[in-house]
C-alpha positions as CSV (number, residue, x, y, z in Angstrom):
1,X,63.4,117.9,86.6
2,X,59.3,118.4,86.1
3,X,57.8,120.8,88.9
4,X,54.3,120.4,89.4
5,X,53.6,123.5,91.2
6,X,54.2,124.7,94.5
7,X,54.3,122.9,97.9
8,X,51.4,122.5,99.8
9,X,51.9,123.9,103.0
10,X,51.3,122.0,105.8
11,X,49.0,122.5,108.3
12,X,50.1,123.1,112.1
13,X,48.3,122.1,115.2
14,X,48.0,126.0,116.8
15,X,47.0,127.6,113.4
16,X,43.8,129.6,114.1
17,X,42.7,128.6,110.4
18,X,40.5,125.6,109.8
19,X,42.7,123.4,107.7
20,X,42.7,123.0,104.0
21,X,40.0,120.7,102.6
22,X,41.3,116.8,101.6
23,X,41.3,116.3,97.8
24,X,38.0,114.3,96.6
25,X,38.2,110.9,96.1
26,X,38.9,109.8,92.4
27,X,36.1,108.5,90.7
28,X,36.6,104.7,89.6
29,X,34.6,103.0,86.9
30,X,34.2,99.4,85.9
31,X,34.4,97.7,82.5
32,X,30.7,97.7,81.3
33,X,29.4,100.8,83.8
34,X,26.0,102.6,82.4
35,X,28.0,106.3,82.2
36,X,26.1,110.0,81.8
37,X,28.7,112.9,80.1
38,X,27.8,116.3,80.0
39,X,28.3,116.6,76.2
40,X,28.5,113.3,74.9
41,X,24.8,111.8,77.2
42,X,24.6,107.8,78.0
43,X,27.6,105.8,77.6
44,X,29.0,102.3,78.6
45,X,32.7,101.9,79.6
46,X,34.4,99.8,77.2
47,X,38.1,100.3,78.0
48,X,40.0,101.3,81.3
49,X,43.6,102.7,81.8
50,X,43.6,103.2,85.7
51,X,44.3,106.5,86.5
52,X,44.5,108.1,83.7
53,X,41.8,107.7,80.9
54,X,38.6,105.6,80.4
55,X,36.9,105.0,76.5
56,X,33.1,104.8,76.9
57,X,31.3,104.2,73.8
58,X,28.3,106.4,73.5
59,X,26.4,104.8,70.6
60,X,27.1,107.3,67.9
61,X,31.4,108.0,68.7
62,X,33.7,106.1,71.2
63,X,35.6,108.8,73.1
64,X,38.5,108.9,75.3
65,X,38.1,110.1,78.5
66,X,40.9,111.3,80.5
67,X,41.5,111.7,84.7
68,X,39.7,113.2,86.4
69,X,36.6,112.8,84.9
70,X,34.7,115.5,85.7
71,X,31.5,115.4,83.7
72,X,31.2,111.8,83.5
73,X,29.4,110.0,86.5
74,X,28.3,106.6,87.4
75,X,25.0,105.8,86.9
């Protein structure tokens, strides 16, 4: 059996405490979307595995990008 972590707790209505903030949504690309990376600069998305991983081709190296993307935004 694969634990992930601990349970969230959940939040109850007479808590004095603002509740926990909603996970952001995840970022979705498109086959062809003009990409920026952090590292890598402008890209187009050439390959999509939904959830888990997009390849972008960046002009000089193709790289694999994996969930949740977090330097690569839509431009």
């Amino acid at each position: 059996m694969k634990r992930t972590g601990p349970a969230r707790r959940r939040h109850l209505p007479t808590s004095p405490f603002d509740p926990p903030p909603a996970a952001p949504p995840a970022k979705e690309f498109a086959l062809q979307d003009q990409v920026t990376h952090d590292k890598y600069g402008l890209g187009k998305v050439l390959e999509i595995d939904p959830g888990r991983a997009v390849l972008v081709d960046f002009g000089t190296r193709k790289v694999k990008i994996l969930a949740p993307f977090a330097k690569l935004f839509k431009l």
